[in-house]
C-alpha atoms as one frame of an Amber mdcrd trajectory, in Angstrom:
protein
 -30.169 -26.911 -13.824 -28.827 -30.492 -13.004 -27.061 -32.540 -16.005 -29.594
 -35.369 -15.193 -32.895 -35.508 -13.513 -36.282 -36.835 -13.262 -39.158 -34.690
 -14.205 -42.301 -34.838 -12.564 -45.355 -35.309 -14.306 -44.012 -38.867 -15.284
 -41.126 -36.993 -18.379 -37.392 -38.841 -17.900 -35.410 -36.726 -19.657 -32.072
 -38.272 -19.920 -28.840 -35.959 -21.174 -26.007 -37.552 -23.599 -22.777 -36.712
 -22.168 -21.072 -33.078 -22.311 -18.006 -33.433 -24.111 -15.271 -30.357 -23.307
 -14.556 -28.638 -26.646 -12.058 -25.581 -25.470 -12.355 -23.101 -22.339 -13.696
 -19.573 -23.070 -13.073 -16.521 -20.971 -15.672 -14.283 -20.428 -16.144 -10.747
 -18.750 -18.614  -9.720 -16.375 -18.868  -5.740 -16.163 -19.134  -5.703 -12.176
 -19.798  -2.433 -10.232 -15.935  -2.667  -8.943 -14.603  -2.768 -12.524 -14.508
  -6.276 -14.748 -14.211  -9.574 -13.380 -12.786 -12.553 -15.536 -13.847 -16.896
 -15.186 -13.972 -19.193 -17.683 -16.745 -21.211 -19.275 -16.824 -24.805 -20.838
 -17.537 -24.760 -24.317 -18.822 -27.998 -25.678 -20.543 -29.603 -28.699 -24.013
 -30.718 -28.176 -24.777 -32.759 -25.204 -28.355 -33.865 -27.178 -31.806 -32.486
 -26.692 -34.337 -33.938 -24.404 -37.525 -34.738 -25.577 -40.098 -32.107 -23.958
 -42.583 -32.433 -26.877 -44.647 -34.980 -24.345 -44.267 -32.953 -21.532 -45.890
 -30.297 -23.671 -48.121 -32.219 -25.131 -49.732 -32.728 -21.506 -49.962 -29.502
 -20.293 -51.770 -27.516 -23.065 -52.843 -24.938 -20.313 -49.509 -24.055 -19.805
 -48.967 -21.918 -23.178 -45.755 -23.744 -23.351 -44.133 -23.523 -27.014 -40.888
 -23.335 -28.597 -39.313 -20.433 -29.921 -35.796 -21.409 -31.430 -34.619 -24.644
 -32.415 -32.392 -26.799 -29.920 -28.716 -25.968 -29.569 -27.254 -27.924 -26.864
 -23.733 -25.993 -26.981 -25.093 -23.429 -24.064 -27.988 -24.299 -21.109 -30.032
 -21.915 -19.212 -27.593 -20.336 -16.707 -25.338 -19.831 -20.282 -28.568 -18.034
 -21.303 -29.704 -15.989 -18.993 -26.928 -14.821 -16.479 -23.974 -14.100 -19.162
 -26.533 -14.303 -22.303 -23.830 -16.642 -23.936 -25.108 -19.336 -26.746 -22.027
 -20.738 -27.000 -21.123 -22.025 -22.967 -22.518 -24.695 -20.873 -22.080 -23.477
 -17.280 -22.222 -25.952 -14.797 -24.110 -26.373 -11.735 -21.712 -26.179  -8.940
 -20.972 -24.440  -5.490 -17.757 -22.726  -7.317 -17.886 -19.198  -6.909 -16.184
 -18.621  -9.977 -18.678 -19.749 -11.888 -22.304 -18.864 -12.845 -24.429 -17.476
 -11.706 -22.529 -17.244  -8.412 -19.981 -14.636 -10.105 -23.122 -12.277 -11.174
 -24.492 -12.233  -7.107 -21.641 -12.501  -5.109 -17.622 -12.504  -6.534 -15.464
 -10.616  -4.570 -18.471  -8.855  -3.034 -19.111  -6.905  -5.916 -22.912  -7.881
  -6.607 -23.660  -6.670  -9.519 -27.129  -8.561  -9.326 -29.655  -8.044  -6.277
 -32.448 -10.075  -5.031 -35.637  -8.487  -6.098 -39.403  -8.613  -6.455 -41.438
 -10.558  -8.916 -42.584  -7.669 -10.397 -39.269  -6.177 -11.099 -37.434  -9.279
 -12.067 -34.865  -9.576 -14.681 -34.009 -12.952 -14.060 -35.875 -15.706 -12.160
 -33.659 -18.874 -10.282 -35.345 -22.473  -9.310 -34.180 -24.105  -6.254 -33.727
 -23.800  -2.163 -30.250 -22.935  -2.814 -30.695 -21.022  -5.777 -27.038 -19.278
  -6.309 -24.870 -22.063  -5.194 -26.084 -24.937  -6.488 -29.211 -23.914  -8.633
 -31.957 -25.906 -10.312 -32.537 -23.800 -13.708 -32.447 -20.250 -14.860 -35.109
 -18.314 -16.558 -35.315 -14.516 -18.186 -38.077 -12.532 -17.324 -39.703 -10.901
 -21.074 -39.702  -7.304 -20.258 -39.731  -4.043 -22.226 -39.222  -1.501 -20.202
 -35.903   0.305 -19.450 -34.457  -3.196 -18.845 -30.365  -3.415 -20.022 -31.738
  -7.019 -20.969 -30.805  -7.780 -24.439 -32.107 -10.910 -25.193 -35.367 -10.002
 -22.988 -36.075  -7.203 -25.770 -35.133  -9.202 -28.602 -37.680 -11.826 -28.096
 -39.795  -9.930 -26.831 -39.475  -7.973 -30.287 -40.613 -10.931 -31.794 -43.415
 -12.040 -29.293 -44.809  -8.964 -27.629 -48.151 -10.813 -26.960 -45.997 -12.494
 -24.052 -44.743  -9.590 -22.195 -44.024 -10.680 -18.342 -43.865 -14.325 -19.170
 -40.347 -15.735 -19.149 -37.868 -17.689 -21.671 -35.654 -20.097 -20.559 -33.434
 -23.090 -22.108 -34.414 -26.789 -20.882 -30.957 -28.403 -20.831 -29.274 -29.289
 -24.309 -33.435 -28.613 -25.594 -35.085 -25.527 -28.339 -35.577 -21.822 -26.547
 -38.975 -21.930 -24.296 -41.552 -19.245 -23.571 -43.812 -20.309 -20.651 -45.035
 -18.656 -17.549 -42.520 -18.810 -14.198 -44.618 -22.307 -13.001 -45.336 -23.628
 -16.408 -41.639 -25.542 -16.985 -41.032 -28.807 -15.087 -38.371 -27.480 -12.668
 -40.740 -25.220 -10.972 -41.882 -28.694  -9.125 -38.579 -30.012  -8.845 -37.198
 -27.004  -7.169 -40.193 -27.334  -4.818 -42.030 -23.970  -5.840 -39.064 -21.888
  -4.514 -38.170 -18.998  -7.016 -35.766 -15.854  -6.055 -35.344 -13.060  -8.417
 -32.965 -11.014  -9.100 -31.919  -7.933 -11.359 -29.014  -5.841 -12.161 -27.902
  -3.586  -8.523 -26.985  -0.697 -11.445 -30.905  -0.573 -12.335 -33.653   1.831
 -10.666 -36.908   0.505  -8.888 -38.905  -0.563 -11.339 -36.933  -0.840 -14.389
 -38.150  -4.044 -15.302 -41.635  -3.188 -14.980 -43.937  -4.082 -18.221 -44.915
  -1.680 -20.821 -48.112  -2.414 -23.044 -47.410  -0.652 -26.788 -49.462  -1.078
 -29.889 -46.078   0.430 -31.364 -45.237  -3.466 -30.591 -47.713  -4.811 -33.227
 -48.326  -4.769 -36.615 -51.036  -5.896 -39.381 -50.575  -8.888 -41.510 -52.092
 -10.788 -44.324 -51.918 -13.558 -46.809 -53.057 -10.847 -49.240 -53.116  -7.297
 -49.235 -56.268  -7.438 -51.688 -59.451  -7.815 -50.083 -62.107  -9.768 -52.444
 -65.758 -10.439 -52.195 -67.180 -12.598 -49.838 -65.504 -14.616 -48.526 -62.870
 -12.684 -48.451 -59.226 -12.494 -46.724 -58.237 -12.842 -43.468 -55.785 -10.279
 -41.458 -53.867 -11.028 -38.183 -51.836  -9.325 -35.894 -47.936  -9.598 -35.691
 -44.870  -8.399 -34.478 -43.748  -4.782 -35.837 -41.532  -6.385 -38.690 -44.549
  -8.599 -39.759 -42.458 -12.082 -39.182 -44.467 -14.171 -36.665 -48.238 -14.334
 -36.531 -50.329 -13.701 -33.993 -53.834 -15.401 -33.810 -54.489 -15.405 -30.714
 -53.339 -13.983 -27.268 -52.078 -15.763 -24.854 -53.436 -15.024 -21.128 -56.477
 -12.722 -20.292 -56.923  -8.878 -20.299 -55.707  -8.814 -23.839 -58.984  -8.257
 -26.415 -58.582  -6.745 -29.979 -61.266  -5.063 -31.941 -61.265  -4.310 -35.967
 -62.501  -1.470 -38.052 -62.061  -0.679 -41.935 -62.872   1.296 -44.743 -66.290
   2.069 -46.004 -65.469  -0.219 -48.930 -65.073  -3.363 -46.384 -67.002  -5.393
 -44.746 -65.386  -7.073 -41.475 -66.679 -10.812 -40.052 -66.485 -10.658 -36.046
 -64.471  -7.953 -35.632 -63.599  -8.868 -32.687 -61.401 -12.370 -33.995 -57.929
 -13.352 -34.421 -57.666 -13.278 -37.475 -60.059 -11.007 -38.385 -61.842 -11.821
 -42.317 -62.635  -8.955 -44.188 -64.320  -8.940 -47.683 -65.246  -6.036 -50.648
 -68.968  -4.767 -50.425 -69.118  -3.336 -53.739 -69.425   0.520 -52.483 -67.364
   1.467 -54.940 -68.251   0.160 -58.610 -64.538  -0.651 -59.079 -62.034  -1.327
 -56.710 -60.211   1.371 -54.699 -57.516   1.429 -51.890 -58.966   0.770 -48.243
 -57.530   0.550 -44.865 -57.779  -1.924 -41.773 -57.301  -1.100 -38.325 -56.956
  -3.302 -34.979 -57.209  -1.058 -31.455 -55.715  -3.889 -29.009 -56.827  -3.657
 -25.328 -54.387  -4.195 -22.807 -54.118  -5.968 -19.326 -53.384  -2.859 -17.714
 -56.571  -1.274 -18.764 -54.957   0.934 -21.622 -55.236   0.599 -25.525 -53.615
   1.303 -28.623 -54.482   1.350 -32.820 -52.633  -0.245 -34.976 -53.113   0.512
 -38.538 -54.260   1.889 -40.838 -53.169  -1.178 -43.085 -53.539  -0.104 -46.773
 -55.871  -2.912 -48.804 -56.798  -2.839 -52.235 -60.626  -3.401 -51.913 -62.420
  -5.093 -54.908 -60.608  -5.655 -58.778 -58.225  -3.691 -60.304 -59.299   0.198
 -61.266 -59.986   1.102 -65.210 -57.484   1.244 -67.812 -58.250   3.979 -69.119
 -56.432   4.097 -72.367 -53.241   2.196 -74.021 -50.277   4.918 -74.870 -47.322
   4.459 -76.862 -45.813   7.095 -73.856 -45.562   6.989 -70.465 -46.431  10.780
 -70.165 -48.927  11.397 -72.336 -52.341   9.185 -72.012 -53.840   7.742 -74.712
 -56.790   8.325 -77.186 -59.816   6.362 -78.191 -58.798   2.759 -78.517 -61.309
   3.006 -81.735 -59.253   5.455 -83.575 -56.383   3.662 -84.997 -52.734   4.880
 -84.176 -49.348   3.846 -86.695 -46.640   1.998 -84.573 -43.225   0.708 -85.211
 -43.261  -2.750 -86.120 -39.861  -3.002 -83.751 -39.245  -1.608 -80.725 -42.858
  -0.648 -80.312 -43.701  -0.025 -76.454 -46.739   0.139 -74.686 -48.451   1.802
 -71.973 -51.433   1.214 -69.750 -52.781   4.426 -68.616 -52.977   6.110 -66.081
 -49.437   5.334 -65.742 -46.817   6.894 -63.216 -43.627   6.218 -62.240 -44.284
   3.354 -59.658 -45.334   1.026 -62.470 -42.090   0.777 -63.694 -41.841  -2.266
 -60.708 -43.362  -5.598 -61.374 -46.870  -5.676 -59.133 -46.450  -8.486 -55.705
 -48.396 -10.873 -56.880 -49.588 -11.216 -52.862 -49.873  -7.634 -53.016 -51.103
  -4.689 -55.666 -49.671  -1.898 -57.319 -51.180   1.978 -56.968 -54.194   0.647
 -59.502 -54.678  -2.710 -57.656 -53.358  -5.213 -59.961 -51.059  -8.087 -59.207
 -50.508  -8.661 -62.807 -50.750  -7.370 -66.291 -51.204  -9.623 -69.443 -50.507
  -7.928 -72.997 -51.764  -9.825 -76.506 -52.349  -8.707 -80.226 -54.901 -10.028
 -82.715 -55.685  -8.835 -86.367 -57.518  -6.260 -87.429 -59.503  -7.715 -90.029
 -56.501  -8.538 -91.977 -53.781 -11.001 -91.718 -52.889 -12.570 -88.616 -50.825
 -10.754 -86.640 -47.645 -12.286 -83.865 -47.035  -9.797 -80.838 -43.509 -10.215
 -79.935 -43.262  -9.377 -76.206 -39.688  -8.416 -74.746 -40.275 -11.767 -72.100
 -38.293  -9.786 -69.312 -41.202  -7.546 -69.125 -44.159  -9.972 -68.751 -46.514
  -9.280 -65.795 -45.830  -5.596 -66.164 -47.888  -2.261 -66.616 -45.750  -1.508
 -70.015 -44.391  -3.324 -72.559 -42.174  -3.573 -75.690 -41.346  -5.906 -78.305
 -42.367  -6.279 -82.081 -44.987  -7.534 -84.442 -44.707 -10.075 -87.658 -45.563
  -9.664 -89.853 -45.273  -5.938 -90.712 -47.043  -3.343 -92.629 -50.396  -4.929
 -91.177 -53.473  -3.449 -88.767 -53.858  -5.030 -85.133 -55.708  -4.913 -81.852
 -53.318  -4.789 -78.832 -54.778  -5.932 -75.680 -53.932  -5.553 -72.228 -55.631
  -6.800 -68.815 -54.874  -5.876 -65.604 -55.209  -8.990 -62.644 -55.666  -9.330
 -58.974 -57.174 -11.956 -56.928 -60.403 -10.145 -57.240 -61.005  -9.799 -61.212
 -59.606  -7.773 -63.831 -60.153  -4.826 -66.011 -58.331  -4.305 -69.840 -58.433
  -1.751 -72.370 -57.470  -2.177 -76.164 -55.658   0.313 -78.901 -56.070   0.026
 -82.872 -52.815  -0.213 -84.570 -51.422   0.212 -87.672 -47.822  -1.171 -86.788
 -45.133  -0.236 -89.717 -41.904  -1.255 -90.919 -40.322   1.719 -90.549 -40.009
   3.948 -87.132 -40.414   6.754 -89.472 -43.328   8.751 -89.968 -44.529  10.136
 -94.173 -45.952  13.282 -93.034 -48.758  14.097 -94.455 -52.834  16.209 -93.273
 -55.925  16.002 -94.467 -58.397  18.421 -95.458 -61.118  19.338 -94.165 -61.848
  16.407 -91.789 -65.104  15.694 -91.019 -65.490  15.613 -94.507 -68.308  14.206
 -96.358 -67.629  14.277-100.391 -63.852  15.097-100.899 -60.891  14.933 -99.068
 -57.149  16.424-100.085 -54.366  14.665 -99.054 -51.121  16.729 -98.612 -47.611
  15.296 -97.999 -45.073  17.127 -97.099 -42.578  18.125 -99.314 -39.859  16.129
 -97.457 -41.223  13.105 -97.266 -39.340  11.184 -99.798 -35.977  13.183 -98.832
 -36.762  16.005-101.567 -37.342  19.777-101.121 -39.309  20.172-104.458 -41.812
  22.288-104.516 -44.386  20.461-106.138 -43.303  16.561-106.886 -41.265  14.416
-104.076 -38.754  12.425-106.076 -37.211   9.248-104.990 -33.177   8.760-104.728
 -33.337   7.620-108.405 -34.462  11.059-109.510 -37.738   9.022-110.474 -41.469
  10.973-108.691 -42.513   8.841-105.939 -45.715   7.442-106.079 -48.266   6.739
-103.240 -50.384   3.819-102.563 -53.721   5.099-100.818 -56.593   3.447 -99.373
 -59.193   4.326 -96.981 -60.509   1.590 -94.305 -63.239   1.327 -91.741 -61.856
   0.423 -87.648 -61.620  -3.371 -88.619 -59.306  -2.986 -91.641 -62.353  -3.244
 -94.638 -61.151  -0.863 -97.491 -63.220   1.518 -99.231 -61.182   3.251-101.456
 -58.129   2.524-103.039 -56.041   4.436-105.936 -52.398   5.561-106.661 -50.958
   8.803-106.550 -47.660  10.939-108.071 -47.452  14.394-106.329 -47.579  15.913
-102.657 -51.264  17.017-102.808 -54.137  14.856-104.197 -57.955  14.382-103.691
 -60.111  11.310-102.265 -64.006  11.161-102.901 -65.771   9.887 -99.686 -69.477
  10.867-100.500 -70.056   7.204-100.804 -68.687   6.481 -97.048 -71.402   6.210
 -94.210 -71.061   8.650 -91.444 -68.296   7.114 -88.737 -64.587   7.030 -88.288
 -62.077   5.711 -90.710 -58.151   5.425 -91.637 -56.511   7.088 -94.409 -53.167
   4.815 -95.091 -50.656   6.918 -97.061 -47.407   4.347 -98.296 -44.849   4.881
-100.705 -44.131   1.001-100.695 -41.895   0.872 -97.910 -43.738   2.609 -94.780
 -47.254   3.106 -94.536 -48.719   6.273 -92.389 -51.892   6.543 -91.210 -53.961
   9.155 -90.288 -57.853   9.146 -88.843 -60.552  10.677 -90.744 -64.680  11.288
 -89.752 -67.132  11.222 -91.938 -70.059  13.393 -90.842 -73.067  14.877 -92.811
């Protein structure tokens, strides 16, 4: 590649100056052992403007790939694979690409076929005073690389070639696509390493190559989300392929519904198979030029809102009950848990993504139960999350605690009565029988109020302690209400209508509740 030149197709593409920095040695491996030169390092020489060339050639598949660096050109690039030398253009063997064909008759490149190429060189005189330098995108047993690393990125353009235009970005674009094809009037040679077999440059179609991608991994109702191909590590879209003999076609789950399957990108929405949502899967088989195929996928989806809570649990290994039957928690350091719950919702849900039930988010609140209002506290580090912990204000009061699972789809929530006391601890205490339906005996244990007596608990005064009790419906009405000395008393119900109720046991500091049914 010449310092300055004229492009056809009416481009000038004029060069700042190169400006010497330092000399750099470098090493070529030869067949005879290594061979030493030096390269010109420089600071950028400026980037030529090939966005117009480009812009009038759209059938060329031209595009950039990496953004301009004019410390290294083309020869830099694909002889040594250097990004930090400009090698010049020049008759001196001791330079490249000379060194890499002919130095001291050790060739460690050959000329080759097209088919076979590593590298491709533009001009009539193409090793001593060459046009430009190109490398050949293969993925075969090539030694290549820089080849395999783009290619790694772009494996939709296997076989084309990437070359650097002067001081300008990284180009991908078929052997005749760049402007010096013209200028070197249509002569290319090619060459490879003389170390490498017949054909070990040759081009290998992989679906191994590719991989699934999506703005979301939850797929909604119509009109759903759209899903592309990519690279394996997912980093650079591809929506379309770039020369013919490539085709792709889709296939999902039973619980999706896929728009032309046979598009790039592909949009898939939730049919509503399922009456909540469930995982799903997306496939693409790609069809190559060569004739042969390959599946990527499956692509794990979450099809369709979040799945049921089932129940809210004050432990992450046991589920919990009915949300009806009011439960006594700790007014601090109360926690939380929306069942089913495992292990891998102790990590806050993508909110691009789902956890194992499908949700991108969880939201926890609190109201009253029919009493005074009640504050839920929420540790703030925790917010978004399938558990949670924090406290309530005031205390000694019943509540409703909430919690909703999101995705992009909808949401699902479950709720738990609560009695939420001041105290972590618990006054033991059973009732008997229960169902009931006229009377009901009350029994504390005889610790309760720190006392082994056998009949009376006694406070730390000495002084019997006496008991609050009341008995309320689900949405904190009372029924009954008296006051009690003694570990075993008796509470008439035959006035209570058949249903479920709390008995609230409190010795003024901690109330304890336990449920009780009414049947008849």
């Amino acid at each position: 590649m010449k310092h300055a030149f004229t492009l056809l197709f009416g481009l000038a593409i004029v060069l700042s100056t190169v400006q010497v920095q330092a000399q750099k040695q470098e090493t070529i491996p030869t067949i005879n052992g290594p061979v030493y030169y030096y390269a010109t390092v420089t600071n950028s020489p400026g980037d030529p403007d090939y966005t117009s060339y480009i812009a009038s050639h759209p059938h060329s598949g031209i595009f950039f790939v990496d953004s301009g660096n004019g410390n290294y050109n083309c020869h830099a690039f694909a002889w040594p694979n250097d990004t930090t030398v400009w090698v010049n253009s020049t008759n001196d063997s001791a330079d490249a690409p000379q060194i890499y064909y002919d130095h001291y008759s050790s060739y460690y490149y050959k000329a080759t076929t097209a088919s076979d190429a590593e590298i491709a060189v533009y001009g009539n005189t193409s090793l001593t005073n060459p046009i430009h330098s190109a490398l050949r995108l293969t993925n075969s047993s090539s030694t290549n690389g820089f080849a395999k690393a783009f290619l790694s990125k772009y494996p939709q353009y296997v076989g084309w070639y990437i070359s650097k235009w002067d001081g300008g970005p990284l180009v991908i674009h078929q052997v005749d696509s760049c402007p010096f094809y013209a200028q070197a009037n249509e002569t290319v040679t090619y060459y490879k390493k003389t170390s490498e077999a017949s054909g070990s440059n040759s081009l290998e179609y992989s679906s191994s190559q590719y991989s699934i991608a999506g703005g979301q991994n939850i797929v909604c109702y119509s009109p759903g989300n759209q899903f592309w191909l990519s690279n394996t590590s997912g980093s650079v879209a591809i929506t379309s392929f770039p020369q013919s003999g490539f085709s792709v076609t889709w296939s999902a789950s039973s619980n999706i519904t896929l728009t032309n399957a046979n598009a790039l990108p592909v949009t898939a929405s939730f049919n509503g198979n399922s009456s909540n949502g469930d995982t799903g899967h997306i496939n693409a088989t790609i069809y190559f030029p060569n004739g042969t195929s390959g599946t990527v996928g499956p692509y794990k989806v979450w099809a369709g809102p979040p799945a049921p809570i089932t129940s809210i649990s004050t432990s992450q290994w046991t589920a919990g009950g009915n949300g009806e039957t009011t439960i006594t928690v700790p007014s601090s350091s109360a926690e939380f848990y929306a069942w089913p719950f495992n292990t891998a919702d102790v990590t806050f849900p993508n909110p691009n993504s789902f956890d194992t039930h499908g949700a991108s988010s969880y939201a926890w609140s609190c109201s009253s139960g029919g009493g005074p209002a009640i504050t839920w506290n929420q540790d703030q580090n925790l917010l978004g999350y399938r558990y949670a912990a924090g406290s309530f204000t005031p205390a000694n009061e019943y509540g409703i605690i909430t919690v909703r699972a999101y995705n992009a789809c909808g949401s699902q929530s479950a709720f738990q009565n609560i009695l939420e006391s001041s105290s972590d601890d618990d006054i033991a205490f059973t009732l008997s029988p229960n169902p009931a339906s006229d009377v009901v005996t009350v029994s504390i244990a005889q610790s309760a109020a720190g006392s082994q007596a056998a009949s009376v608990p006694v406070g730390s005064s000495g002084t019997p302690v006496t008991y609050a009790v009341k008995v309320v419906d689900m949405s904190g009405i009372v029924y009954y209400a008296s006051s009690n000395k003694g570990n075993k008393f008796t509470i008439p119900v035959s006035t209570l209508k058949p249903g479920n109720y709390m008995v609230v046991v409190t010795d003024g500091k901690k109330p304890s509740g336990r449920p009780l049914l009414i049947a008849r």
